[in-house]
N, C-alpha and C positions, 0 to 999 in steps of 0.2 A: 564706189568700188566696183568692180568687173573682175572676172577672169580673162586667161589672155592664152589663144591655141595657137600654136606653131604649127602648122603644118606643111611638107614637103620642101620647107625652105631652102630655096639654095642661092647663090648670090656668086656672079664672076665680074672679074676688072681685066676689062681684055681677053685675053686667054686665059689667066690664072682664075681657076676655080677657087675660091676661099670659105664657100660653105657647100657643104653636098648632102644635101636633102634632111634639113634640123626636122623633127618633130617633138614638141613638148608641151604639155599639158598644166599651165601654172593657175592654180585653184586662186579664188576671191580672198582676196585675205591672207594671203600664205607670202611669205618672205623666201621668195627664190633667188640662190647665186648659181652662177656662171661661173667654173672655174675650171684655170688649164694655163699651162706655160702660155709667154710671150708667142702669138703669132697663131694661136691655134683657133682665131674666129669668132671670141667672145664678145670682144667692146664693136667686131663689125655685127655681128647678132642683134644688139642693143639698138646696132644704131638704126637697125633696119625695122626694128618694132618703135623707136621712134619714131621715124619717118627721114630719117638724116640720108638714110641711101637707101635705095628702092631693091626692089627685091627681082631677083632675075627669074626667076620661077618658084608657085609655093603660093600660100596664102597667110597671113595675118589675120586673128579675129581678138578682138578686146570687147568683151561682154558678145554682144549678139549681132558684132559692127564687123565686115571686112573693110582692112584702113587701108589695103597696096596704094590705095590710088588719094587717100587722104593726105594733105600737109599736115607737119606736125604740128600747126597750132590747130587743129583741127581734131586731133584722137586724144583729146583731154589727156594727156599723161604731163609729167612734169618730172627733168630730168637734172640732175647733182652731177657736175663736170671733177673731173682732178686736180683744174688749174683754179676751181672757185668761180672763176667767169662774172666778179660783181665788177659794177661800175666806179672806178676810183674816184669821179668826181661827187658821186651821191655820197648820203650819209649811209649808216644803217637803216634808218626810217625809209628812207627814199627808195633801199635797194632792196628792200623788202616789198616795197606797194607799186614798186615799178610795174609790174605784169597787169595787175589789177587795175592801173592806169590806162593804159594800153586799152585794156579791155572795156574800158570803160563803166569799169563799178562804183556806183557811187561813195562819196567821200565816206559817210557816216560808217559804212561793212567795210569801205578799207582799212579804216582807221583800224577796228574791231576785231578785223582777220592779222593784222599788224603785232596790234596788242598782245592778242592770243599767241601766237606763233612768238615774240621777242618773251612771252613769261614762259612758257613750253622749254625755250632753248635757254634759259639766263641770260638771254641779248639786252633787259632793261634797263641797264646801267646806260650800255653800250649805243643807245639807240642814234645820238647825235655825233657817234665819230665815223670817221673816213676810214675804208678800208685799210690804209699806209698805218693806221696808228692800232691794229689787230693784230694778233698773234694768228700763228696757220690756225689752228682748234679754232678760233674763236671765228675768223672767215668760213671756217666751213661749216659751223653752225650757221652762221648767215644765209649761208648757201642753201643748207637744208628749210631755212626757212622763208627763204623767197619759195621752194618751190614747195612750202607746207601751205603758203595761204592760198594758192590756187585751188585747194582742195581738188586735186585729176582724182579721177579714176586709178593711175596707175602711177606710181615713183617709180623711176630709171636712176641707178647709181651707176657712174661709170670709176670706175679705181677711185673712192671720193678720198679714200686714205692714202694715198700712193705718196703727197709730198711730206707726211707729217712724220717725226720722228716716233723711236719706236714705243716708249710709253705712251703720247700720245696718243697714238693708234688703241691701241689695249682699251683708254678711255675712251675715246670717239666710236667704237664699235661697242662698248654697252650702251652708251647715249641712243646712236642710230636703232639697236635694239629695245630698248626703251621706249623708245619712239613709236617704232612700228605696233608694240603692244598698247599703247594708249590708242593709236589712230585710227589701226587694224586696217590699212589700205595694203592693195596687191602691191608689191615692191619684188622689184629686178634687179640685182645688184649684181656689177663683173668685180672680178679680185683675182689677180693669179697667185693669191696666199691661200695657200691649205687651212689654217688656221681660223684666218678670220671666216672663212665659207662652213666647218665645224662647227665653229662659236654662233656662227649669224642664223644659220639656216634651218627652213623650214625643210625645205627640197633643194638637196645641190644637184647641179647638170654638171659633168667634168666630158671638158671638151680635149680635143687633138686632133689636130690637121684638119682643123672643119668638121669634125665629127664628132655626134656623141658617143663615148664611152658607158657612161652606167648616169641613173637618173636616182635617185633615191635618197631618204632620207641622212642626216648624218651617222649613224648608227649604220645604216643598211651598208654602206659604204667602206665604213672601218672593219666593219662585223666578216663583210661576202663582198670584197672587191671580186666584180665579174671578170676583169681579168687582168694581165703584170701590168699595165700600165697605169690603172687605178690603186692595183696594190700599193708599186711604189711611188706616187702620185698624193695619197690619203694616207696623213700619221707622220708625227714627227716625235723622236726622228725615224726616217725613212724604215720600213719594214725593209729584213734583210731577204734578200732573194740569191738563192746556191742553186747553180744549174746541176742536175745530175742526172742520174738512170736506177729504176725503179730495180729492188734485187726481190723476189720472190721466193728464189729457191733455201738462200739459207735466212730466214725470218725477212719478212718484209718491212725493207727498208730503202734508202735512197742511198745510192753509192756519188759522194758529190763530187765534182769536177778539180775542185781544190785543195780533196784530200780527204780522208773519213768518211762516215757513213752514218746515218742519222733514221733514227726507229720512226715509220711514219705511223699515222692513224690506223688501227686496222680495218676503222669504218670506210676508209678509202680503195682497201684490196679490189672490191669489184669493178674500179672505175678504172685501172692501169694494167697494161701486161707487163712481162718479162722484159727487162732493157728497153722499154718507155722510155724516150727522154722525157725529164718534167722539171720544173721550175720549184723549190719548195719554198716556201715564201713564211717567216718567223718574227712577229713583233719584237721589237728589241724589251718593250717591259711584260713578253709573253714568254722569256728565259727565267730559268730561276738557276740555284746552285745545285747542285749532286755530287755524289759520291761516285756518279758513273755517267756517261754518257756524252756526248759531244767535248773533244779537251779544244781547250781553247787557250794559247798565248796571248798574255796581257802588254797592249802598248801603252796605252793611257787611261789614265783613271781620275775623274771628272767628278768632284763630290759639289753637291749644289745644296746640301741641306736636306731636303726631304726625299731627294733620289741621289743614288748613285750612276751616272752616267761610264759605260765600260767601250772602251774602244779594244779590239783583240785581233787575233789571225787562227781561222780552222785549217793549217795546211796553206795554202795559197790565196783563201777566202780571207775578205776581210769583215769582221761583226760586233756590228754595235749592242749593247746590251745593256738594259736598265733595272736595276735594283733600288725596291723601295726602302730596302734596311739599309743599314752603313754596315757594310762586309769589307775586313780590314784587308784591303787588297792593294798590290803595286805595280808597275813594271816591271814584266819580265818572271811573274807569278804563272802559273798553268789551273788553272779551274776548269771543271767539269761542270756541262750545263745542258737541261733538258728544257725540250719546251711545253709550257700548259697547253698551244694552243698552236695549230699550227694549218697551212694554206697549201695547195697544189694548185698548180698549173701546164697546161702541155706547153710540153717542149717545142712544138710548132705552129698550133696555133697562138698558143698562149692565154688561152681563155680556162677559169676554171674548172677542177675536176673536182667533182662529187655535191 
């Protein structure tokens, strides 16, 4: 196991810049994702601590090793594709010991590391069929476990969920967390699912346009998104975000762009002036019901059992809202809703205030 330092990463194709200067700090042991929309530099991130594409400026360190200039069979890591990557001619047996072939281990610890790795995953049954005769789940166990008996230093997941339907996924991301708690190797994983990077992670990085965002745990991130893009980026569904202007003179509140006006924290007066513009940013399950307070017209009402899901309009705004009671509610109803708990951000920069 090793830890593994980013530093001043940056990476261009041509003229397009695609990363501009990563630094991250991924601890021995700790289960780190990568997350951010399509295109924002994460699986090329990966592939540069791989060794898949080299690095334009910046350095690489895994444990006490600078690798820029190493091949990737050379910086002991071992890395889980999305398309599964086994060989359809082999068996499972075979496509498991393949690497350790290669590398020349002897039979008796390949067998061993085989073994280990097919009881770890429930591959036992499975060990004598062809990939053509696997379910997706059941390939990318495979997959996980070709690249378990290497024992690296470091696991690279690249979307390893991305082709599998949606239950599925739900399983295969405890399994891979499961996993990691038995092994307790460094692991990297990209995902542009909000969801699974909450559920997986030790430490999320949330990237965009080549750049990191906010670094911190999943908590740190739900709790103190540093700023709108992380806000509505982390949390599903989506935190609502009302552009408005800060009113001081008659009680401090946000006058919002879409109509109404919404009482903010008083713990935030010091950090805004008069007519600020600022972003107020509101969990949809950090609304509850009132007798006073933000009205809100109801379009859709979404009961799933143990929440109530509320789609509405404040004015011009449109707001989601989630309720953990069953409050007998319809289209076309008016409720009154405050929040427990609520976010600022400027209006220009857009980074948080207070």
């Amino acid at each position: 196991m090793a830890s593994v330092h980013i530093q001043g990463v940056r990476k261009t194709f041509g003229p397009a810049q695609v990363l501009h200067g990563i630094d991250i700090d991924i601890p021995d042991g700790s289960f780190t994702v990568l997350v951010g929309p399509s295109g924002c530099g994460k699986s090329t991130l990966l592939r540069t601590i791989a060794g898949l594409e080299s690095v334009s400026e910046g350095h690489i360190r895994i444990g006490e090793q600078v690798v820029n200039d190493l091949p990737p069979k050379a910086r002991d890591i071992a890395m889980v594709f999305q398309n599964y990557a086994l060989y359809p001619h082999m068996t499972v047996r075979d496509n498991l010991g393949f690497s350790l072939m290669l590398a020349k281990v002897e039979d008796s610890t390949r067998q061993q590391r085989v073994t280990q790795a097919a009881r770890m995953l429930n591959l036992e049954p499975l060990l004598e069929r062809y990939p053509r005769q696997l379910s997706g789940g059941q390939r990318q166990r495979v997959a996980m476990g070709r690249a378990m008996v290497r024992q690296p230093q470091v696991f690279l997941f690249d979307e390893p969920l991305s082709n599998l339907d949606a239950k599925l996924r739900v399983s295969m991301r405890t399994e891979i967390k499961a996993l990691h708690q038995r092994l307790q190797t460094t692991s990297i994983y990209v995902t542009h699912d909000q969801i699974e990077a909450m559920t997986m992670a030790d430490q999320i990085v949330v990237m965009h346009d080549g750049r990191i965002e906010q670094i911190g745990s999943p908590m740190d991130l739900y709790d103190r998104p540093a700023n709108l893009f992380v806000a509505g980026f982390i949390g599903s569904p989506a935190m609502n975000l009302w552009p408005g202007q800060v009113r001081l003179s008659s009680g401090f509140c946000a006058a919002l762009e879409g109509g109404g006006t919404l009482a903010l924290d008083e713990a935030l007066a010091p950090h805004v002036t008069e007519g600020q513009a600022v972003t107020v940013g509101v969990r949809p399950e950090h609304l509850e019901l009132s007798d006073h307070g933000l009205a809100l017209d109801i379009l859709v009402v979404e009961p799933t059992g143990a929440q109530t899901l509320v789609t509405a309009r404040a004015g011009k705004a449109e707001v989601s809202a989630v309720f953990q009671d069953r409050p007998t509610l319809k289209p076309g109803d008016r409720i009154h809703v405050r929040p427990r708990q609520m976010h600022l951000f400027d209006g220009g920069s857009q980074q948080r205030l207070g």
